[in-house]
N, C-alpha and C positions, 0 to 999 in steps of 0.2 A: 535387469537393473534393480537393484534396492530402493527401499523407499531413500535409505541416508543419502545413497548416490543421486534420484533424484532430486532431493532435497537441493541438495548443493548443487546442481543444474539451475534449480527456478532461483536460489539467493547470488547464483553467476549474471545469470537476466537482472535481477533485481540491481544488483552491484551496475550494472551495464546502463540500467533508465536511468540510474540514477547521476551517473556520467552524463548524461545527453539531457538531466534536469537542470547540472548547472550549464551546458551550455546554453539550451536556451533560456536560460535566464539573462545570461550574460549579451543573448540578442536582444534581449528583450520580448521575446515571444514569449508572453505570458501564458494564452491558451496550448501552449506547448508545456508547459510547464508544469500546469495541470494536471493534463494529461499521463505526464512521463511521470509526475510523482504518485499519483494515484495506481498505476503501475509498481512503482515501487512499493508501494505499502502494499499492497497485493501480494506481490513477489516475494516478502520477509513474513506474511504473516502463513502462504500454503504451506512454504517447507515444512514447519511446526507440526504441522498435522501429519503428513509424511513420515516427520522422526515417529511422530506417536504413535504412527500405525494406523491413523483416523483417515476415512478419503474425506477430502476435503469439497467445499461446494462448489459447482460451479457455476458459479454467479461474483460479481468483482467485489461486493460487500460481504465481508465472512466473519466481522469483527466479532458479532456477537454469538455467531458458532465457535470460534477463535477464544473466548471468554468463558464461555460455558465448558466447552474439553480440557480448559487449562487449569478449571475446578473441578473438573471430571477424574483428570491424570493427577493432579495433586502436584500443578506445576506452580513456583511462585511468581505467580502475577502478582503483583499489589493492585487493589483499587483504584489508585492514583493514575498508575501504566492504564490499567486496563478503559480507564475513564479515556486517557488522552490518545490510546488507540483509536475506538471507538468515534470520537468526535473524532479522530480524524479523517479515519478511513470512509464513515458516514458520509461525512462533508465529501470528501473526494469523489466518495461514489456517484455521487450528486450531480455533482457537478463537471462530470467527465464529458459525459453524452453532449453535454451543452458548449463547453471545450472543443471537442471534435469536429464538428460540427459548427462553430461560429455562430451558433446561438445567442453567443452571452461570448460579451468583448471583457476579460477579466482585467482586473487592475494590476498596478506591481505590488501592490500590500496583498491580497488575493494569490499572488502567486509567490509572494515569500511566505506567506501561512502554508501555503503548497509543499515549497521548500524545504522549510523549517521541519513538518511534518514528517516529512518523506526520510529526511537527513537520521 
């Protein structure tokens, strides 16, 4: 299997949480929501590295390895993108475990930042 090929394996997952992000949104399961978005932001940020040829980490926060290789390969990230990755993906990774687990009961503003993110 190629990296390309795997690539578009993990952004087929990615496409797939991200289906099951808006349903549970639409349950209202917010710590679902979470979850399934922070996965997707996972899921569009590994392939990238795949194409590049980079292994990528494995750990669920990659944004700012994701940031550095895409100044590394001389990909155009803007600032702006790579800012609002970053807090996203941050925020997400954060707050996954606590998600999972019913740690922390999120809200619906909480879980449309999720949303919003992910989308």
């Amino acid at each position: 299997m190629t990296n390309f090929e795997r690539g578009e394996m993990l952004l087929r997952e990615a496409a797939f949480c991200l289906s099951e992000t808006g349903s549970a949104f639409e349950s209202q399961e917010w710590n679902m929501v979470i979850r399934r978005a922070q996965e997707v932001v996972e899921l569009c940020l590994k392939p990238i590295f795949k194409v590049l040829s980079v292994e990528y980490p494995k750990v669920h926060e990659v944004s700012g390895e994701f940031i550095r290789i895409c100044g590394q390969k001389k990909v155009g990230l803007s600032t702006a993108d790579g800012d609002r990755i970053a807090t996203t993906s941050k925020w997400l990774a954060e707050k996954r475990s606590a998600a999972f687990y019913y740690e922390q009961l999120f809200t619906q503003e909480e879980a449309q930042f999720a949303r919003d993110g992910a989308a």
